[in-house]
C-alpha positions in Angstrom: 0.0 0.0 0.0 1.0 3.6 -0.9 2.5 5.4 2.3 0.8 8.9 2.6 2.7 11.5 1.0 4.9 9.7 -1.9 3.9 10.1 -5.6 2.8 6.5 -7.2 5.6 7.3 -9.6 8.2 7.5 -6.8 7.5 4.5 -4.9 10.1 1.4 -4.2 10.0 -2.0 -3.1 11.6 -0.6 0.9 8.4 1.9 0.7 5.7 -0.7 1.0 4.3 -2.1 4.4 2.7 -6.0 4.6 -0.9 -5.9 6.9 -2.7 -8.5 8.5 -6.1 -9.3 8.5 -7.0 -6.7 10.8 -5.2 -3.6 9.2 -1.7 -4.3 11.9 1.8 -3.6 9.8 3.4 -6.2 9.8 6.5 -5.8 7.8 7.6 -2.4 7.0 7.2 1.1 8.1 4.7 3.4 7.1 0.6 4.7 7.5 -2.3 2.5 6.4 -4.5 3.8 3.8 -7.1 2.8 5.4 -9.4 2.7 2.3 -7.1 0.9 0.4 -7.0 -1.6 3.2 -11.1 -2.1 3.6 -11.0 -2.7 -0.4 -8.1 -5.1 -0.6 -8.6 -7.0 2.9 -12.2 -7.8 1.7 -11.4 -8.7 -1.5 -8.9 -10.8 -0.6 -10.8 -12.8 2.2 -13.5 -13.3 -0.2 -11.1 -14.6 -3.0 -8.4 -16.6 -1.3 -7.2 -17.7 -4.9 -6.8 -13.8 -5.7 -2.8 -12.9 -4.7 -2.9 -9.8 -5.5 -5.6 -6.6 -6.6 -5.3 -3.3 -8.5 -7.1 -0.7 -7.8 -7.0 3.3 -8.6 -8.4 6.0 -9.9 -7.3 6.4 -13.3 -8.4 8.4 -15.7 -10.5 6.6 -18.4 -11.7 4.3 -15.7 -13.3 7.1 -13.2 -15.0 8.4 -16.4 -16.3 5.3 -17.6 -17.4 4.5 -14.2 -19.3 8.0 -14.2 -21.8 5.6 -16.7 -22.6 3.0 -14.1 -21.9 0.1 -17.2 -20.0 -2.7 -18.0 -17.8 -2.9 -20.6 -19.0 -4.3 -24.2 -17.1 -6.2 -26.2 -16.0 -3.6 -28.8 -12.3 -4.8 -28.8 -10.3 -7.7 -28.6 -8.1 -6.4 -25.8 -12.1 -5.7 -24.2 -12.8 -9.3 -24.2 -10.8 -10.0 -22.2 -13.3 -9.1 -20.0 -15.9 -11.2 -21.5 -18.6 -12.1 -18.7 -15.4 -11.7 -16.3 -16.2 -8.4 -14.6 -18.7 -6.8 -12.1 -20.1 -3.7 -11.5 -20.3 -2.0 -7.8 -23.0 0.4 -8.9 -23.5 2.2 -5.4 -21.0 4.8 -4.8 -21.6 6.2 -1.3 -17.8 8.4 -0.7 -14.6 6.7 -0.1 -14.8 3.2 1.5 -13.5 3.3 5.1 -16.4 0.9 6.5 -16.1 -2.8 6.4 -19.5 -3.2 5.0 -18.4 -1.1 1.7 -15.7 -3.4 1.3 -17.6 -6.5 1.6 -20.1 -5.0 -0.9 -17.5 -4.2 -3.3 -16.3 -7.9 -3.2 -19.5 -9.6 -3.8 -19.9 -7.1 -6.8 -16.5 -8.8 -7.9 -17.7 -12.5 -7.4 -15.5 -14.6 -9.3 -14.7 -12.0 -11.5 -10.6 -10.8 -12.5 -11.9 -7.1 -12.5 -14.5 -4.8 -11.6 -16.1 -1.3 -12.4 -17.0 1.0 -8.9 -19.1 3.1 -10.2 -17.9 7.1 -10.1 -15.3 5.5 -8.6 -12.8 3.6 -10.9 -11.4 0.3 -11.4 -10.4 -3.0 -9.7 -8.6 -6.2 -10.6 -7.3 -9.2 -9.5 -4.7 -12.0 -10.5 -3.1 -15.2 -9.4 0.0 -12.5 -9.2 0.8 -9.1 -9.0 2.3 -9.5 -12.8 -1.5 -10.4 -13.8 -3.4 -8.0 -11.9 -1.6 -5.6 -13.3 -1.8 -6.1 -16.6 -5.5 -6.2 -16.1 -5.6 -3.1 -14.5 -3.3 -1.3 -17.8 -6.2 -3.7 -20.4 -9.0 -2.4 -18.8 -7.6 1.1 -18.4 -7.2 1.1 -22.1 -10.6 -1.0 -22.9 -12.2 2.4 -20.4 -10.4 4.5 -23.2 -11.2 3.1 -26.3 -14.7 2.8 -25.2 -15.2 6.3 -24.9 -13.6 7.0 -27.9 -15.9 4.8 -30.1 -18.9 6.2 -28.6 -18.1 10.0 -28.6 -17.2 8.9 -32.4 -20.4 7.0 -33.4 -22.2 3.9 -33.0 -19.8 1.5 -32.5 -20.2 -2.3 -33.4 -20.1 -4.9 -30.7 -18.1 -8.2 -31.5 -20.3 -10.7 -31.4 -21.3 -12.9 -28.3 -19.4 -16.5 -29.6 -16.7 -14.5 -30.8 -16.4 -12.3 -27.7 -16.5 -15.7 -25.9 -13.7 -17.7 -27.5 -11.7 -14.3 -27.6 -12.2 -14.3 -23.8 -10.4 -17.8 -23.8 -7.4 -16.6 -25.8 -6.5 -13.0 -24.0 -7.9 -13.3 -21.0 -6.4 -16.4 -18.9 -4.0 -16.3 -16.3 -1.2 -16.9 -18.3 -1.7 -14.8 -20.6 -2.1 -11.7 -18.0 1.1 -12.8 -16.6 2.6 -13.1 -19.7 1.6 -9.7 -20.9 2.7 -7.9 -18.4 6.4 -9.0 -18.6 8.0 -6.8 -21.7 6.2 -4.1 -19.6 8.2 -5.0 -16.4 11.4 -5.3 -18.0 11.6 -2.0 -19.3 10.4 -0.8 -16.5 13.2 -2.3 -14.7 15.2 -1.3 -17.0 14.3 2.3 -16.9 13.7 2.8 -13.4 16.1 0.0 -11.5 15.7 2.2 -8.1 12.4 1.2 -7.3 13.3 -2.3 -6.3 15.7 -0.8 -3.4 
């Protein structure tokens, strides 16, 4: 979790603190965000498969989830949410009760992602690689999705199609395996943030 006062862009490995189940650091030095830990602690007692969440409040995704929708199948890359994302469609301010959080992770179900309505986005992953990489597709998917529709009437894939697509983008292995030319240049770029 991010420590209060550090840009996202600034953060390193040494910055971020482990919680238990009840919000108690356990490794590492820092202050709970304690929204970030009702969203996360919930979703991940709910889904002990999930290892690791995304969530923030990124651009495309707090305007797409001004709408209150799920995403349609306009893309390939969108498929990839296919039937495999919810929709919290209740915003009531930033979630520091344990009832919010709970809330937000039956709207996630079994799901690899969900949209919080005028709030932004979440997702999840068998690693941090793939929740990730979810996070960046449906960022995106939030962005081209406007796009169409502030161009025109945009064509939806069609339901089979968006199906078997579903099955060739969107499995774990291939959100892990996505991710990775995106974490070696960031590695390569910025080799600080691991200190």
């Amino acid at each position: 979790m991010n420590p209060l006062g550090r840009n996202f862009k600034q953060i390193r490995v040494s910055d971020l603190i482990c919680v238990d189940s009840r919000g108690d650091i356990v490794e590492g030095e820092g202050l709970l965000n304690r929204a970030a830990f009702v969203i996360h602690g919930h979703v991940h007692e709910a889904r002990p498969d999930v290892q690791a969440a995304a969530h923030a409040h990124s651009l495309h995704g707090k305007a797409w989830s001004s709408l209150g929708r799920l995403l349609d199948p306009l893309t390939q890359d969108a498929c990839a949410f296919y039937d495999d994302h919810g929709l919290f469609d209740d915003y009531t301010g930033v979630v520091v009760e344990a009832q919010e959080g709970k809330r937000i992770a039956e709207a996630l179900g079994d799901h690899k992602a969900a949209i919080l309505r005028n709030h932004g986005l979440l997702t999840t992953g068998l690693s941090v690689d793939e929740a990730a990489w979810w996070f960046i597709t449906m960022e995106r998917s939030c962005q081209a999705q406007l796009l169409a529709e502030a161009a025109g009437d945009p064509v939806l894939i069609d339901p089979d199609q968006a199906a078997l697509t579903a099955t060739q983008v969107g499995s774990h292995v291939a959100g892990h395996f996505s991710f990775q030319p995106l974490w070696d240049m960031i590695v390569a770029e910025q080799p600080g943030f691991l200190d």
